[in-house]
NUVOLUM-406218 format. One record per residue (C-alpha): residue in three letters; x, y, z. Coordinates in steps of 0.001 Angstrom, whole numbers, padded with zeros to 6 digits, always signed. Layout:
BEGIN
AlaXYZ...
***
This chain:
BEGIN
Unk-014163-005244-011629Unk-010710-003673-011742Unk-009879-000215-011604Unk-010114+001984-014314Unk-007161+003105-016525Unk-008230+007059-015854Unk-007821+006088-012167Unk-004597+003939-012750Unk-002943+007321-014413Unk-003990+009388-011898Unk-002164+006956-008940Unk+000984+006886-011065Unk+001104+011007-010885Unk+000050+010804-006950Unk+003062+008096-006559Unk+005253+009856-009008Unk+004608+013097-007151Unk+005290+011383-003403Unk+008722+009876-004860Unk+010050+013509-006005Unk+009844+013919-002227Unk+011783+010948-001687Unk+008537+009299+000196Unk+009488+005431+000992Unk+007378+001939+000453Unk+005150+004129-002849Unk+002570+001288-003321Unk-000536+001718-005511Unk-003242-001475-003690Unk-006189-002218-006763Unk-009078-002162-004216Unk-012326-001863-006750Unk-013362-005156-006227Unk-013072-004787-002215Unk-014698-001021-001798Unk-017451+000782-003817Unk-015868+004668-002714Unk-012222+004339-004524Unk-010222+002041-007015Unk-007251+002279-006025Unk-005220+003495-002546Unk-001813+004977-003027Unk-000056+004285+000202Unk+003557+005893+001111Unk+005712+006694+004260Unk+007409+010034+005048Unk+010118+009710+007482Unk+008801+012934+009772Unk+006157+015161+010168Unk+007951+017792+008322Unk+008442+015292+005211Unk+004844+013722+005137Unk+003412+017710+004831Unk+006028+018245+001709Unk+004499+014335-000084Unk+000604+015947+001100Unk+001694+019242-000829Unk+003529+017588-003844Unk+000947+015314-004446Unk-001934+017850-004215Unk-000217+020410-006385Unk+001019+017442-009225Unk-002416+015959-009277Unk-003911+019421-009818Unk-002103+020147-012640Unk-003006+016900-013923Unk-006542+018296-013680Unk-007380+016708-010743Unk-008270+018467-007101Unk-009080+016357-003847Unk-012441+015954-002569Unk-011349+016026+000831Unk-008105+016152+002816Unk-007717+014943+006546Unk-005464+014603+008684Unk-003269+017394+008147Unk-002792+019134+011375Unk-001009+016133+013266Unk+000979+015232+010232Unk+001373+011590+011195Unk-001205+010481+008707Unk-002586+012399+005963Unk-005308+011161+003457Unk-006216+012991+000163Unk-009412+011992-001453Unk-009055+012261-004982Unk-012587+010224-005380Unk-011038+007444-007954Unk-007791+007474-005830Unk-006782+008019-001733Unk-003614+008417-001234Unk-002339+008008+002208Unk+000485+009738+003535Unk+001895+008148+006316Unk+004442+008796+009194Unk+006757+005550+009201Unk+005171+005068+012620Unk+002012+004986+011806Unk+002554+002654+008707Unk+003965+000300+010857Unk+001013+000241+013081Unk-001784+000774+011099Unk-000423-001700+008885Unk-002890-000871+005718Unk-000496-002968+003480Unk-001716-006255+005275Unk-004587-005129+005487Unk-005599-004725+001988Unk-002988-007546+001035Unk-005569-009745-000906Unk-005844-006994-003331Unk-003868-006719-006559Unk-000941-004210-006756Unk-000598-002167-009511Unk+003192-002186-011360Unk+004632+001185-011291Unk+007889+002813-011459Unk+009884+005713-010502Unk+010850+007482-012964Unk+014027+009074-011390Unk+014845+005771-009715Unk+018293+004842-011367Unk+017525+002505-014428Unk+016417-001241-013815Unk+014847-000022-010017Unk+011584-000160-010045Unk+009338+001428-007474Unk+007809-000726-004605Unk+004690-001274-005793Unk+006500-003528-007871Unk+006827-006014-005883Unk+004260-008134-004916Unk+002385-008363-001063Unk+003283-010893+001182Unk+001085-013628+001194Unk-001083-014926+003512Unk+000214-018152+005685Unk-001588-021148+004704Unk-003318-022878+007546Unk-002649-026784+007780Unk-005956-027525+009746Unk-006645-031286+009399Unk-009204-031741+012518Unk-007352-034728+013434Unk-003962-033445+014766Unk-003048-030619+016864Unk+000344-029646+016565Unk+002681-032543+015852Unk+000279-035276+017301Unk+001051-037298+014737Unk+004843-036972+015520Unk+005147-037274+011818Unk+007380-033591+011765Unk+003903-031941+009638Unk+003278-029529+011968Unk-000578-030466+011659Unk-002299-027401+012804Unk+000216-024909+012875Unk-000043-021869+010684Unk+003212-022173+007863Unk+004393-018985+007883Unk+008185-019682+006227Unk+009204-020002+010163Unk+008912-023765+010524Unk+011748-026044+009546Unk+009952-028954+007271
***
């Protein structure tokens, strides 16, 4: 199951809406086939407390005019991390602290992103959900070496993250 095109519109408004207030890392995570609740989680990073309340408001009032009102809203009175519940969509507003620990990006990394752009981003830009998730590391686990036992330079055993020379 993917998500539906009513609930891929409605994340490009939420995202479009968070970028007018110049919210960083916009990413719209396809997560249908992981959770039964949502389709899709629109996940972005205010730089303050100050800016993640303007996103929350922005997004709320261009997602009501696009007929849509939240279901719920939480979060709002520490302003670190807020989440509207737009039943088809969540968007989560996040404090750039908090996206860095929280870290719902590799969390839901397995899931497909969905392509979307900013409109006001100067031409040929496009927005970050764009670009694709990092990967997971592969795992070399042959149950025969640990390490390097081998002393054959594979690495046997060691996760490949990009940080080994081979």
């Amino acid at each position: 199951m993917t998500a539906t095109d009513s609930a891929i519109a409605m994340a490009k408004v939420a995202a479009q809406a968070a970028a007018d207030k110049l919210a960083k890392d916009v990413l719209l995570v396809d997560v249908s086939d992981r959770l039964a609740i949502t389709d899709i989680f629109v996940i972005v990073t205010g730089a303050n407390e100050r800016q993640v309340s303007a996103i929350v408001d922005e997004v709320e009032d261009k997602m009501r005019a696009a007929g849509v009102k939240p279901v719920r809203r939480e979060g709002e009175r520490d302003g670190r991390w807020v989440l509207l519940d737009f039943l088809d969509v969540v968007v989560h507003v996040q404090h750039s602290e908090e996206r860095v620990f929280y870290a719902l990006d590799r969390l839901w990394r397995d899931c497909p992103v969905i392509p979307w752009v900013d409109a006001d981003a100067p031409e040929g830009e496009l927005g970050a959900a764009a670009a694709p998730l990092p990967t997971r590391p592969e795992i070399d686990d042959d149950p025969g070496d640990f390490g390097d036992a081998g002393g054959n330079g594979d690495h046997d055993g060691v996760v490949r993250s990009g940080l080994l020379a081979e």
